[in-house]
N, C-alpha and C positions, 0 to 999 in steps of 0.2 A: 395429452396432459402436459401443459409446460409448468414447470418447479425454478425457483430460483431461490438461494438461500446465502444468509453472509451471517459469518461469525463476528463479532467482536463485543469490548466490554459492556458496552449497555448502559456506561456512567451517564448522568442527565436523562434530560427527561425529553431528547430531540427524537429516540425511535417511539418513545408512544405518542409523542407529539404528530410524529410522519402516521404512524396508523389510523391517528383519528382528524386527519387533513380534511377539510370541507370543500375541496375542489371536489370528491367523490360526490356521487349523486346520492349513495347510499352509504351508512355506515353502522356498523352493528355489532357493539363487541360481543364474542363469545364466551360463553362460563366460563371462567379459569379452572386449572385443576392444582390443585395442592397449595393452593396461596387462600390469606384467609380476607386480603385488599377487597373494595367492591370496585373501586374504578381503576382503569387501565392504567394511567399515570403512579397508583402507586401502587398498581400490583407488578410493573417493571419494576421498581423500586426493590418491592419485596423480593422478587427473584435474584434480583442483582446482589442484594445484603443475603441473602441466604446461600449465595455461589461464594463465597469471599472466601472459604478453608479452601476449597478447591485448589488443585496443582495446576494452576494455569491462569494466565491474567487476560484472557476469553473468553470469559463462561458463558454467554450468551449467544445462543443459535438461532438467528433471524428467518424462518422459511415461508414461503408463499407458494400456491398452487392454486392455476388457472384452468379449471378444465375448459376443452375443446367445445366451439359453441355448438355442435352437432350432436353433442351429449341430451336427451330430453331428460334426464334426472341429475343432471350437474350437482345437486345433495347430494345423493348418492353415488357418487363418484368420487366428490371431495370426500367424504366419510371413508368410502372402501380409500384413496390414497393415503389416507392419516393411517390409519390402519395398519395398514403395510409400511408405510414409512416407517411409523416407532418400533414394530415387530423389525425390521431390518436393519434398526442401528441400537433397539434395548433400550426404547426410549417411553415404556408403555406406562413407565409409572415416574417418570419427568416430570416435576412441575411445570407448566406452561400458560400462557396466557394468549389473548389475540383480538384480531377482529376481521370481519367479512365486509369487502367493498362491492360496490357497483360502481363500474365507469363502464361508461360508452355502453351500456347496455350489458357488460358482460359481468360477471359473478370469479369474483374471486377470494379466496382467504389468507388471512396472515396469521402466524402463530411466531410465539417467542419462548424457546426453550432453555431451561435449564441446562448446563454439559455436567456439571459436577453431581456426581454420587453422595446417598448418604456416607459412603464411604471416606468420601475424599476424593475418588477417583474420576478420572473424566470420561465422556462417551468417547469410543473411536470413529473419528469423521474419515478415516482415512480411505481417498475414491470417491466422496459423499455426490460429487456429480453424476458418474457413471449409476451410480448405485440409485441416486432419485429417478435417474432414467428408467433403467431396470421397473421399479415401482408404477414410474407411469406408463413402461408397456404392456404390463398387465393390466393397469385397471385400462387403459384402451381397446384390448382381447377381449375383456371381462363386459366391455361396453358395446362391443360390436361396432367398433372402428378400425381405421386405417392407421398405421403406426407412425408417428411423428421421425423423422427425417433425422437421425444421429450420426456423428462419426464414432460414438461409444457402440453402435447398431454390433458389431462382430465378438465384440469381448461381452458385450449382453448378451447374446445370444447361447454362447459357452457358459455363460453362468447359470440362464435358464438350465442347459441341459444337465448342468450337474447337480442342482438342486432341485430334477422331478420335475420340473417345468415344461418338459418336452413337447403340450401341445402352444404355449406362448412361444417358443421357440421354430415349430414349425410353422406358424402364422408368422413371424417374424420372416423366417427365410423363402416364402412361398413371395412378401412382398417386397422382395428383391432387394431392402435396406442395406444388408451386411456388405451385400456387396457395389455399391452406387458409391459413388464419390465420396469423399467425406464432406460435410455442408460449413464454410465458412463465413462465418457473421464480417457485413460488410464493415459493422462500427463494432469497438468495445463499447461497455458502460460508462465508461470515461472519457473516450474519443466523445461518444453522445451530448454527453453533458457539456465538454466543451464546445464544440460547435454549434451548443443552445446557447450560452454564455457569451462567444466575442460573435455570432452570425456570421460566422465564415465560414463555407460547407466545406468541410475536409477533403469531398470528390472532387469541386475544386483543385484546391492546394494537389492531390494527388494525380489530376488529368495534367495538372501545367507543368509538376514536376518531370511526369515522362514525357510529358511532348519535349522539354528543354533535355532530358536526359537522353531520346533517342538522335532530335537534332545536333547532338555533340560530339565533341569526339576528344576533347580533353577536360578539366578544371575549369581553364579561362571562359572555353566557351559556353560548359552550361552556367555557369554562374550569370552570364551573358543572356542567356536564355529565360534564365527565374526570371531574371531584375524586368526583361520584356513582360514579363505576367506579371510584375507589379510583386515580386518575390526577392528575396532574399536568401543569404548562404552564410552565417557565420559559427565561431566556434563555440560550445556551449558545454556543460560540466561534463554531459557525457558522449561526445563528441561533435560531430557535424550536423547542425541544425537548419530546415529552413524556416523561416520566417515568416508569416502573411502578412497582409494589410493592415492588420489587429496587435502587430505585432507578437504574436503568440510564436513558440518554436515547436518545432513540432521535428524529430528525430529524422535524419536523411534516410538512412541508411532505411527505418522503418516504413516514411511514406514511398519511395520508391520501390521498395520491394511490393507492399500493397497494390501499389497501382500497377504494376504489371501481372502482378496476382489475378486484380477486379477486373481489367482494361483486357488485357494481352492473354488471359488464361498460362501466363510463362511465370517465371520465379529468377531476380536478377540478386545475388547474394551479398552478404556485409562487403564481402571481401572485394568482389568486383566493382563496391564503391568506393572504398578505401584507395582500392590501389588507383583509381580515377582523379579524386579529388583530394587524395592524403597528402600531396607536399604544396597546396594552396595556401597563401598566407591572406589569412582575413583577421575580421576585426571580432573580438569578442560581443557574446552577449552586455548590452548597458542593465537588462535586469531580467526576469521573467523566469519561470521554473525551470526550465532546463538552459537556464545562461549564465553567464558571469558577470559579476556586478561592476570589475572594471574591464576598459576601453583598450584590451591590447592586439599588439600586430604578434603575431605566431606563425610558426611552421609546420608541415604536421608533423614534423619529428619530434618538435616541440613538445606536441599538442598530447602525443600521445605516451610523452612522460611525464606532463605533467599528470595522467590519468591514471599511468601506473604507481603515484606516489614517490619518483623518482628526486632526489634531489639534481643538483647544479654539476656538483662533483664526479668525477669518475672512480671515486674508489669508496661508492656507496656511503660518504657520509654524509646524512640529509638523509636516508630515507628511513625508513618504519618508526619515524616520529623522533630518530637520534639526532641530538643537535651538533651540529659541528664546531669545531674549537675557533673559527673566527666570529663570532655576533655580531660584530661591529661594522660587517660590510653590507647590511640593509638588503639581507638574500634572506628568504623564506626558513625557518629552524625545522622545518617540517613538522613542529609537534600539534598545529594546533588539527583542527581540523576541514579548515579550509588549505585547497592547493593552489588558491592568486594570492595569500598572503604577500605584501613585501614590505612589513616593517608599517612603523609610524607614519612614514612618509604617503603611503599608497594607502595609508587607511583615513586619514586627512583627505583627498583625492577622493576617495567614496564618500568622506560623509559631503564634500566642497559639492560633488556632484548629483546629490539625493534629489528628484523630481521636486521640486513646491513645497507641493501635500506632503507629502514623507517627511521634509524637514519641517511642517510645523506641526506634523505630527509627534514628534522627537521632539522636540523643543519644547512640546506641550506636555509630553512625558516625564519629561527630565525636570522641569520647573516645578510640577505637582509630587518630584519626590523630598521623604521628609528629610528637614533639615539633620534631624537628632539621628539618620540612619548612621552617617560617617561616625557620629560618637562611640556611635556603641558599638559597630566595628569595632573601635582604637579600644574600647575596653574591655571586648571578647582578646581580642590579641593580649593587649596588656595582663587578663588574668591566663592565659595560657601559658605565658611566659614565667609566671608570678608560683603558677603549679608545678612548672616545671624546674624551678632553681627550688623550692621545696621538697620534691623526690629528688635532688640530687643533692640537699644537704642532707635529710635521712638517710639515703645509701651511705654519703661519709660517715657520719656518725654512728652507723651501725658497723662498717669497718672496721674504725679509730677504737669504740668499744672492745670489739672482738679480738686486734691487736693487743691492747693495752692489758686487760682484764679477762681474758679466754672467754668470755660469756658464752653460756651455753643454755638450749632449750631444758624442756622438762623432759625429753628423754636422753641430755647431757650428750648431743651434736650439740658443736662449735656456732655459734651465730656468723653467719656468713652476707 
């Protein structure tokens, strides 16, 4: 049984839009429970406006279960996992909503939970991986199957045992999982997506990195070695970046650790790259998620103050957002929230250097705003201003009174 499940708010109408996708060959929503909607668009709806007291800006619990295609009653299998699911996070009487897909031939279901109690209070998700897992080794026992491949396999199996499970937990340990490797996913969800998005296979990027990182033996030369595979090295918000063809960045320290993970069965650490390529001076990200939008040359001593939020100065003025007492020399105040700030100057400089598109994008933006917005600014200000010299001739006047004339309440204190 494989489970997969994501929390988040549920605003719009894009997750029951993804449930009821027409690339599925099949689609089939299932009875809601506790909602009074007929179709799925606005029985999300109604779960989301009915989570809104709730203590948390997450209310919504997205889960999916795939039974195993060797399962012959796959209904019944997805039923026994629902089952035990909600029984193992007090989720029996949840409102929820959903729907049952077919791709590629195989049967799957999606559900969308409620987390907020009528209480007010929320379910605790806390482990909720381990714990789905747990659920689907049993219904795989229950099913007379072989147990899916976990690194959660040993802390499951202790949990069986303490909660009476003792015969799931010996078919656990008879098929050797607790103790086998732990199994690591060659791509995250995100890596996936990416590399569906610019076509550039991330094993790729992560073979030419280590071929250029074991050919090396300083900075110069693996950078020397990317650029041979059509690769790149520069600096990006959260440190040392490489580059593809796509120009996408993709974290050093992370693809090189991976590909000696996938490649080499070895583990090469943050530190052993840092201290390799950390006093290199390259050129900044021009844009991209993990870049900087301007063009500068750095060092990595540089590099890795400006990451710690460090100002210019040596006697820490500039940093945790404190401005320093000269403004006027076009250095960073540290408050905003960007650390390439430099002033008017350099922000001129990004927008001088915005791709095309981007600038008539903005342009196009900034044209279609209304003209009356600046007004009424000036006259939000102006009546604040206008409020506040009025609380502050009342306080005198109620002073000037209290002086002049003792004025006192109705239980005869002084008016102050």
């Amino acid at each position: 049984m494989i489970s997969g499940a994501v929390r988040g708010r549920g605003i719009g109408d894009a997750l029951a839009l993804h449930l009821l996708k027409a690339d599925n060959e099949e689609v089939a929503v299932v009875p809601a429970r506790g909602l009074g909607s007929t179709d799925l668009v606005a029985q999300v709806r109604e779960l989301v406006a009915m989570s809104l007291g709730g203590r948390t800006d997450r209310p919504v619990y997205h889960v999916h279960v795939d039974p195993d295609p060797g399962i012959a009653n796959e209904a019944g299998a997805r039923a026994r996992w629902w089952a035990l699911f909600e029984a193992e996070f007090g989720m029996a009487e949840q409102p929820y909503c959903g729907a049952v897909h077919v791709k590629h031939g195989r049967r799957h279901e999606h559900r969308v939970y409620s987390l907020v109690r009528p209480s007010g209070g929320v379910v605790d998700l806390a482990w909720d991986f381990a714990r789905r897992e747990k659920v689907g080794r049993i219904v795989e026992f229950e099913f007379g199957m072989r147990p899916v491949a976990s690194k959660h396999a040993r802390s499951i199996e202790r949990r069986l045992r303490a909660e009476g499970r003792a015969d799931v937990a010996d078919w656990l340990a008879r098929s050797g999982s607790p103790k086998a490797p732990c199994p690591i996913a060659r791509l995250t969800p995100w890596e996936r997506r990416l590399q569906e998005r610019t076509g550039v296979p991330l094993d790729t990027v992560r073979r030419a990195a280590l071929t250029a990182w074991n050919g090396s033996r300083d900075g110069s030369g693996f950078v020397g070695a990317l650029r041979a595979h059509g690769l790149d090295l520069r600096h990006g918000r959260k440190g040392l970046v490489i580059v593809d063809a796509s120009g996408t960045a993709h974290l050093a320290t992370r693809v090189i650790g991976a590909a000696a993970r996938q490649f080499e069965g070895k583990r090469i650490f943050a530190a052993a790259v840092h201290a390799r390529l950390g006093s290199l001076e390259l050129e900044g990200m021009l844009d991209g998620r993990n870049g900087n939008r301007t063009q500068v040359r750095r060092t990595g001593q540089d590099s890795a103050r400006a990451r710690s939020g460090a100002g210019s100065s040596g006697d820490g003025v500039g940093r945790f957002g404190i401005r320093g007492s000269d403004r006027s020399s076009g250095g960073s105040d540290g408050g905003g929230r960007r650390r390439d700030a430099g002033g008017a100057v350099a922000a001129l400089e990004r927008l001088r250097g915005l791709p095309p598109g981007r600038a008539l994008m903005l342009r196009r933006h900034l044209s279609g705003m209304d003209a009356a917005t600046i007004a009424n600014l000036s006259a939000t200000a102006r009546a604040r201003a206008s409020a506040a010299r009025i609380e502050e001739r009342n306080a005198y006047e109620k002073e000037r009174a209290w002086r002049l004339w003792g004025m006192t309440d109705i239980w005869g204190i002084p008016l102050q």
